[in-house]
C-alpha positions in Angstrom: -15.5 -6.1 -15.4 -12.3 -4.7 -13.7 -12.2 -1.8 -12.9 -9.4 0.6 -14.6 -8.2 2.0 -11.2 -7.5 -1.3 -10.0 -5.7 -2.1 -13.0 -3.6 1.0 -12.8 -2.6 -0.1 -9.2 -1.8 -3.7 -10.3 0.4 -2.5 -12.9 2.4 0.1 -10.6 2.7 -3.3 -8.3 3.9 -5.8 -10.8 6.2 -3.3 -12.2 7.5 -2.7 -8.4 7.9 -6.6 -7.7 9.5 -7.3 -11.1 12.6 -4.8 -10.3 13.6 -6.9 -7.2 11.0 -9.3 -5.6 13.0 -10.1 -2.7 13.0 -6.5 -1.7 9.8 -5.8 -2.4 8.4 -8.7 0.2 11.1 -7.4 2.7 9.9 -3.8 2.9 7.9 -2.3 5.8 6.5 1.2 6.3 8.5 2.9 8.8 8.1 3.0 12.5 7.0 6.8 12.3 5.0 6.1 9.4 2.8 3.3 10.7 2.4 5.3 14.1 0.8 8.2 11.8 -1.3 5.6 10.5 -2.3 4.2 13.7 -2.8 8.1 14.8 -5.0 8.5 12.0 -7.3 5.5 12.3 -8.3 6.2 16.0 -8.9 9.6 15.3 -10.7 8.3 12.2 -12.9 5.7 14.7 -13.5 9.2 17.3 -14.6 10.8 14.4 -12.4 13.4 15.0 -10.4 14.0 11.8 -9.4 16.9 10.0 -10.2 17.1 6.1 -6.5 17.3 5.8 -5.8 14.3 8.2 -8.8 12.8 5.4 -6.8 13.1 2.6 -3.5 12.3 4.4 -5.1 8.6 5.3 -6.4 8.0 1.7 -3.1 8.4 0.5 -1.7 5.9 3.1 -4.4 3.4 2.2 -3.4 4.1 -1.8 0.2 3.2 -0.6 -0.9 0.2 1.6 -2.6 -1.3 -1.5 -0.1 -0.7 -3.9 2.2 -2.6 -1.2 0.2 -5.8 -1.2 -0.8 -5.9 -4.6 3.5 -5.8 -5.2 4.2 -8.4 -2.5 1.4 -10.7 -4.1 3.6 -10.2 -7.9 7.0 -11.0 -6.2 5.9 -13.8 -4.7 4.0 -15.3 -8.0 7.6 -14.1 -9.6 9.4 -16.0 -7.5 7.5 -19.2 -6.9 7.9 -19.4 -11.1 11.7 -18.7 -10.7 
């Protein structure tokens, strides 16, 4: 059984890639935000974050997921094109 959270982020992402699947697979997190990420997990692997930085990294992981679950729909979208 599938979970409904999962489901929830698989229809954000189809929604996303159906609007335009070529932008979709074309975007990247920017520079800043991917060296906050990287930030995060080493302080994550030193054990050394804050509750704060905790909640700040789940919310980049959400993101992350929702990101590849959209790429995945724009490229099923356009391989049926």
């Amino acid at each position: 059984m599938v979970s409904p959270e999962i489901n929830v982020f698989d229809e954000l992402a189809a929604f996303l890639a159906a609007m335009d699947p070529e932008k979709v697979l074309a975007y990247h997190a920017s520079l800043g935000a991917q060296q906050r990420m990287d930030e995060l997990q080493w302080k994550h692997k030193e054990s050394s974050l804050t509750d704060l930085e905790k909640e700040e990294m789940e919310r980049y992981l959400v993101v992350e997921r929702i990101v590849r679950l959209a790429k995945i729909h724009a490229r099923q979208r356009l391989s049926a094109a």
